[in-house]
C-alpha positions as CSV (number, residue, x, y, z in Angstrom):
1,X,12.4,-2.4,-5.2
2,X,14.0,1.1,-5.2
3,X,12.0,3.8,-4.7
4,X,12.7,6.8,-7.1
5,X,12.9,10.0,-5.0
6,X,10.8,13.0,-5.9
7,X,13.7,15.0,-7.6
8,X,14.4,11.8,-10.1
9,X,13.0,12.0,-13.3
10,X,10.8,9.0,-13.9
11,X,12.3,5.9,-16.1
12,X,13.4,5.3,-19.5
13,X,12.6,1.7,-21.0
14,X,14.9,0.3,-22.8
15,X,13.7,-2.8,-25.8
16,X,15.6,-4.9,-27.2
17,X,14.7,-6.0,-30.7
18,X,16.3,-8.5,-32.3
19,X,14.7,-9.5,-35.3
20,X,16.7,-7.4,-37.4
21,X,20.1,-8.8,-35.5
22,X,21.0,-8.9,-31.8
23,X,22.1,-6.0,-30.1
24,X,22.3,-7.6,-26.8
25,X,26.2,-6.6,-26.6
26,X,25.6,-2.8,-26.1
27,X,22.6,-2.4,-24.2
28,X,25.0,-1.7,-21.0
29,X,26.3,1.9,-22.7
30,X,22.9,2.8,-24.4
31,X,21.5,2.4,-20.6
32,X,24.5,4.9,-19.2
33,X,23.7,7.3,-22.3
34,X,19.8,7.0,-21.7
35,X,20.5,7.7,-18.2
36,X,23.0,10.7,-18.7
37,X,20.1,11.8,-21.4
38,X,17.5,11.6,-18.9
39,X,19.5,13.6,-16.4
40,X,20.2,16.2,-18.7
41,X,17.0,16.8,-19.9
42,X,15.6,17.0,-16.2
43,X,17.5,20.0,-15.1
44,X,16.0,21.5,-17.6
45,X,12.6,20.6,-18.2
46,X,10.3,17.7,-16.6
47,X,11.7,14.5,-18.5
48,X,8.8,12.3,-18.5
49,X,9.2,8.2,-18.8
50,X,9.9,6.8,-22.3
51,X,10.0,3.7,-23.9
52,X,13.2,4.0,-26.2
53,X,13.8,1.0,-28.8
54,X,17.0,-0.5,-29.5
55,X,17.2,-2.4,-33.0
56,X,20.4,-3.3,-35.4
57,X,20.2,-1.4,-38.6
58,X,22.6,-0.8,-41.4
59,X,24.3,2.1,-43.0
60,X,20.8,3.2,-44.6
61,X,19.3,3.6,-41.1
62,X,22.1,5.4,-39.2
63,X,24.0,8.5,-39.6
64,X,27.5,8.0,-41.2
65,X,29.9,9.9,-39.0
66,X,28.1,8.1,-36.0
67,X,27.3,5.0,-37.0
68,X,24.1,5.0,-35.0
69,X,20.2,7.6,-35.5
70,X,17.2,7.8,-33.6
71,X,13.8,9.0,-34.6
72,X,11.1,10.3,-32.3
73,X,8.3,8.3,-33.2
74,X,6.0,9.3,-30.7
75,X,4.9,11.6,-27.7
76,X,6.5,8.7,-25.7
77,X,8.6,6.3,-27.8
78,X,12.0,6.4,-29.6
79,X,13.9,4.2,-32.0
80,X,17.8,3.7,-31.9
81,X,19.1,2.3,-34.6
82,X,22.9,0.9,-34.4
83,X,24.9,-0.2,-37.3
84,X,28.0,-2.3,-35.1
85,X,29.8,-2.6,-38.3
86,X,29.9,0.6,-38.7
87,X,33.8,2.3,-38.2
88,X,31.8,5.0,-35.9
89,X,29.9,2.9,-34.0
90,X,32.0,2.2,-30.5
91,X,33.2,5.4,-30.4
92,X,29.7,7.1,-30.3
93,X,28.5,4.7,-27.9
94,X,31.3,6.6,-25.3
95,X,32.3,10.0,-26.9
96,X,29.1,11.7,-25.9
97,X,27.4,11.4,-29.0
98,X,24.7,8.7,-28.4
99,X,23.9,10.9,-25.3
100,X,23.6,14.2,-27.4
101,X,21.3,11.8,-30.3
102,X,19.0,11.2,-27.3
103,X,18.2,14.7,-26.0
104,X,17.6,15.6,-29.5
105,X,15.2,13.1,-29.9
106,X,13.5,13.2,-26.6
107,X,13.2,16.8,-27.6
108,X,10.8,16.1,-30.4
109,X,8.9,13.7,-28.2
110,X,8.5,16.5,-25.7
111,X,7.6,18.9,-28.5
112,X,5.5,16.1,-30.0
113,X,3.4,16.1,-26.7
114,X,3.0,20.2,-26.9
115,X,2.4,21.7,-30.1
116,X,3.6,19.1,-32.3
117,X,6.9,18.6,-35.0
118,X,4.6,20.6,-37.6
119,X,4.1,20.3,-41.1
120,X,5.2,23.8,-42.5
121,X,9.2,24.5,-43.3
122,X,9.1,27.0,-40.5
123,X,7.8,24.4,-38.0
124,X,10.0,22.0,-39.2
125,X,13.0,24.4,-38.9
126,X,11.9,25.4,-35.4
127,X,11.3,22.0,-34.4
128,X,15.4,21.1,-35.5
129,X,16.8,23.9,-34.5
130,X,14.9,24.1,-30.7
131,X,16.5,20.3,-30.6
132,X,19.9,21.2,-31.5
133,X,19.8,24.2,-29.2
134,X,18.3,22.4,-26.0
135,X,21.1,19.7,-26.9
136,X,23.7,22.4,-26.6
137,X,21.9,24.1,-23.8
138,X,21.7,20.6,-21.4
139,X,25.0,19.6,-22.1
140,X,27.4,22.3,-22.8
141,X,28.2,21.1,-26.4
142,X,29.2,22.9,-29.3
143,X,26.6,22.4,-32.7
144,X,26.5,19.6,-34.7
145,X,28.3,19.5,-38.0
146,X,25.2,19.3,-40.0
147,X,24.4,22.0,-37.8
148,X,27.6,24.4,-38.8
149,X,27.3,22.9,-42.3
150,X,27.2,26.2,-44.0
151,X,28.7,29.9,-43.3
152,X,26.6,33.0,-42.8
153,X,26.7,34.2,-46.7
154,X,24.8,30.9,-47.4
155,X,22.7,31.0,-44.8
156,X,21.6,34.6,-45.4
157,X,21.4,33.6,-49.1
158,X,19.1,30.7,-48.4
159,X,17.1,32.2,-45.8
160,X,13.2,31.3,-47.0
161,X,10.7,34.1,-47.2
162,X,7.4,34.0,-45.3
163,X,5.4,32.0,-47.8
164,X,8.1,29.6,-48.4
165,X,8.0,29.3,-44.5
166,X,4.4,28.5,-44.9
167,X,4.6,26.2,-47.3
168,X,4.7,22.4,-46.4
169,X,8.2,20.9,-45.8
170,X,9.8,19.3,-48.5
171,X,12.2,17.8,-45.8
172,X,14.4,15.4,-48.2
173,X,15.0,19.6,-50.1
174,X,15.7,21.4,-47.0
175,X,17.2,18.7,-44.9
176,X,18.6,15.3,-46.4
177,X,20.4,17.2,-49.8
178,X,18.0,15.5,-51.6
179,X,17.5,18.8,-54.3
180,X,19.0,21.9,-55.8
181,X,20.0,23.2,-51.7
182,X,23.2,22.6,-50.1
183,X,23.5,19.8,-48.0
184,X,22.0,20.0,-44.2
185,X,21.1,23.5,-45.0
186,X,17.8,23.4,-42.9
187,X,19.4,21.8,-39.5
188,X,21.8,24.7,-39.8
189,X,18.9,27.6,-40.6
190,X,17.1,25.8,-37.8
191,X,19.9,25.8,-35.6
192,X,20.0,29.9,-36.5
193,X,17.2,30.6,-35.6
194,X,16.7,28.6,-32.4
195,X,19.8,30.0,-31.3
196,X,18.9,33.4,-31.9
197,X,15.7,32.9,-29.7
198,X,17.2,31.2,-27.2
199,X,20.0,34.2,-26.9
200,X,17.3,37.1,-26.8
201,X,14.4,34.6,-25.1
202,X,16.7,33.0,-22.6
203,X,14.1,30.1,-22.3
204,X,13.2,28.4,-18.6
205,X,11.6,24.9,-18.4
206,X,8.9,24.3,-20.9
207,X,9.8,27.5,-22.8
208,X,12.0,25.1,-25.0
209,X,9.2,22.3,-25.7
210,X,6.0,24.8,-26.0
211,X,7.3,27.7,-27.7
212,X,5.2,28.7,-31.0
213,X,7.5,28.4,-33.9
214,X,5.7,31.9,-35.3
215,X,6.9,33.0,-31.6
216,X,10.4,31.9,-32.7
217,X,10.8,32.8,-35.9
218,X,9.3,35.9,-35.1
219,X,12.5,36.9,-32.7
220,X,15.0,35.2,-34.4
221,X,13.9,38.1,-37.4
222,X,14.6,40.9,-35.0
223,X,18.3,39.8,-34.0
């Protein structure tokens, strides 16, 4: 048995489920991008073990452009959903973008574990846009496109006032186009906001998982 040294984060877990269709075939990548996930997220922060699920999904269940989502579903467990008939699908699996899925969602799980996703837009906002940023902030990477979805007239246009920021999430509204708002507008206000924090905060360790999102919100509004 190896012995994991004191510097290595501890393991990810990877289950297959195959009821809903075999993804045996590309459980060797998802292990590389769970393990380049895992790295990432331990220079960072203390990445603790996870138990990720892997499960074949259709279009419904996976984002378009990537022919694969995950969803935090708890302090310690993911779901990956991959739709291999899907156009995007290899090419996710190796471009970098299963690996940037996975740090977002571990992110939640970490926050999950701290002070929770929230229920309020402004948590939910925070929540997204800490993700987004700790994605760019482990890896280098530029936004997301439903991250940069908007420019800065719309942004400032949209930008909810404190009791809207209290209220509870409509997250289909803010997040999935599902209403009157433009499309993705709360990943990119999220995004904002985070990034703002991040630029005036510059956030060590557990700053990015246990930060308030009043805290954040609160000096993002002063940049």
């Amino acid at each position: 048995m190896r012995l994991r040294r004191p510097s290595e984060p501890p393991p990810w877990h990877l289950h297959l489920l195959r009821t809903g269709g075999d993804m045996a075939d590309h459980v060797g990548p998802v292990r590389l991008a769970a393990e380049a996930a895992r790295a990432a997220i331990h220079r960072i922060v203390p990445c603790p073990a996870l138990d990720l699920l892997l499960r074949r999904a259709g279009p419904e269940a996976t984002l378009p452009d990537l022919g694969l989502a995950a969803v935090a579903l708890e302090p310690r467990l993911m779901a990956l959903n991959g739709d291999p008939s899907a156009r995007a699908f290899g090419r996710s699996l190796h471009d970098g973008a299963l690996v940037r899925v996975l740090v977002h969602e571990a992110h939640h799980c970490l926050r999950m574990a701290g002070p929770g996703y929230g229920r309020t837009l402004g948590e939910a906002l925070v929540s997204e846009g800490l993700a987004g940023a700790f994605v760019s902030a482990a890896l280098g990477t530029v936004p997301e496109p439903w991250e940069d979805a908007v420019g800065e007239a719309t942004l400032l246009r949209h930008w909810p006032a404190p009791d809207i920021l209290a209220a509870p999430c409509d997250h289909g509204r803010w997040f999935a186009g599902t209403g009157d708002l433009p499309l993705w507008i709360g990943y990119a206000l999220g995004y904002r906001i985070a990034s703002r924090w991040a630029m005036l905060t510059r956030p060590k360790g557990r700053d990015w998982t246990e930060v308030s999102a009043r805290a954040v919100i609160e000096t993002a509004a002063l940049a």
